[in-house]
C-alpha positions, 0 to 999 in steps of 0.5 A: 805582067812580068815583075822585075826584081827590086835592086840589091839593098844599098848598104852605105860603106864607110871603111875610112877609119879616123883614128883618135890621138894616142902616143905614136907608138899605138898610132902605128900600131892602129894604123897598120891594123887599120890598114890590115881590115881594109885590106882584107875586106877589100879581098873579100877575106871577112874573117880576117877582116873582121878578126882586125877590126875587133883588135882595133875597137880593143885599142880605140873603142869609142870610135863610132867608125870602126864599130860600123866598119865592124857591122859592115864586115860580119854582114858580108859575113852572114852574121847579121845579129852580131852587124846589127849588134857592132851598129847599135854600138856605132850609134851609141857613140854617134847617134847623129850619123845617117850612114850607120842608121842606113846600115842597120836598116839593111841588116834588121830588114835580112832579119825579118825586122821591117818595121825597125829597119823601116825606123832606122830608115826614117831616122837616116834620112831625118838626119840626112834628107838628101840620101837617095839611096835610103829612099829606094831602101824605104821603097822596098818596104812602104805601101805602094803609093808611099813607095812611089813616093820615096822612089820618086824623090830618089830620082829627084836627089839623084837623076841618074839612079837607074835602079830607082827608075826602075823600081818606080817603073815596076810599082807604077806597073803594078799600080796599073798607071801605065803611062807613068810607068813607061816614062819611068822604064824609058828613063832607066832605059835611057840611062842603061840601054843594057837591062832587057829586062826592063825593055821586057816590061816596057814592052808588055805595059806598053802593050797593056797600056794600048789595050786600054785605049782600045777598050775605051773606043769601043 
């Protein structure tokens, strides 16, 4: 059977910096250099972007945002040893942010580190047990029949989430519960008519879970 790729992990952006009090002059000046990150990350220059980041840390360095803002930025930037590293900082000054644990996962699991992104996973949604998107970034990584489980509940938090649907699909496939399977492939189909990938699949269960049923009246 036709295997569809699991969706892109779901890195949790948060580029909105709150500046701390400082004299006005500095807040200006923080301000613009704020301004200046997202701007360039924005256009996708991360170096630049990265580049102001590490200036604003230098004027406000115990603003947790800004350390995840930095992470956020040397990710896209290929350097996931310096975003994991800019997310611990991140989470020293706030270990109660769900957002920050969930970026981490997804920089420790590009590392080879799945057992510790699989913790940072679970410490995000301990904090936050209502982000969807850290279910299917779970589901990735869990044992079958616990990865169901996480797709699952990504579904109930988030009833539209095409990319959970089709990711249970896939597992539920795979797992041979072709029932289950189709109505979790309709569901994403329903919702996004334009992935043929997944009509392919759905196709090719259906067709899997009809030779069943013609074995089991022979």
């Amino acid at each position: 059977m036709r295997r569809i790729q699991n969706c892109p992990w779901s890195l949790l952006i948060a580029l909105s910096v709150s500046l701390g009090p400082a004299l006005p002059a500095l807040a200006q000046s923080a301000q613009e250099i704020s301004q200046e990150a997202i701007d360039a990350y924005l256009a996708q220059d991360y170096a630049t972007s990265a580049e102001a980041w590490r200036r604003l840390i230098e004027l406000e360095p115990e603003n947790p945002d800004i350390h995840n803002s930095l992470g956020v930025t040397l990710y896209f930037l290929g350097d996931l040893e310096g975003a994991a590293a800019a997310y611990r900082q991140a989470l020293e000054l706030d270990p109660n942010s769900p957002n920050i644990y969930n970026n981490l996962g997804v920089a420790l699991v590009q590392q080879g580190d799945i057992e510790g992104a699989i913790a940072a996973y679970r410490s995000a949604v301990d904090l936050d047990p209502t982000m969807a998107e850290v279910y299917v970034n779970l589901g990735h990584l869990l044992p079958e029949e616990e990865a169901v489980a996480a797709y699952q509940r990504a579904t109930e938090l988030k009833p539209d989430y095409v990319e959970a649907y089709t990711n249970l699909g896939t597992i539920l496939a795979n797992l041979e519960r072709y029932e289950a399977a189709i109505a979790a492939y309709e569901k994403a189909l329903d919702l996004d008519p334009t992935l043929t990938t997944v009509a392919d699949n759905l196709e090719t269960v259906r067709e899997r879970f009809a030779d069943l049923a013609d074995e089991s009246t022979d």
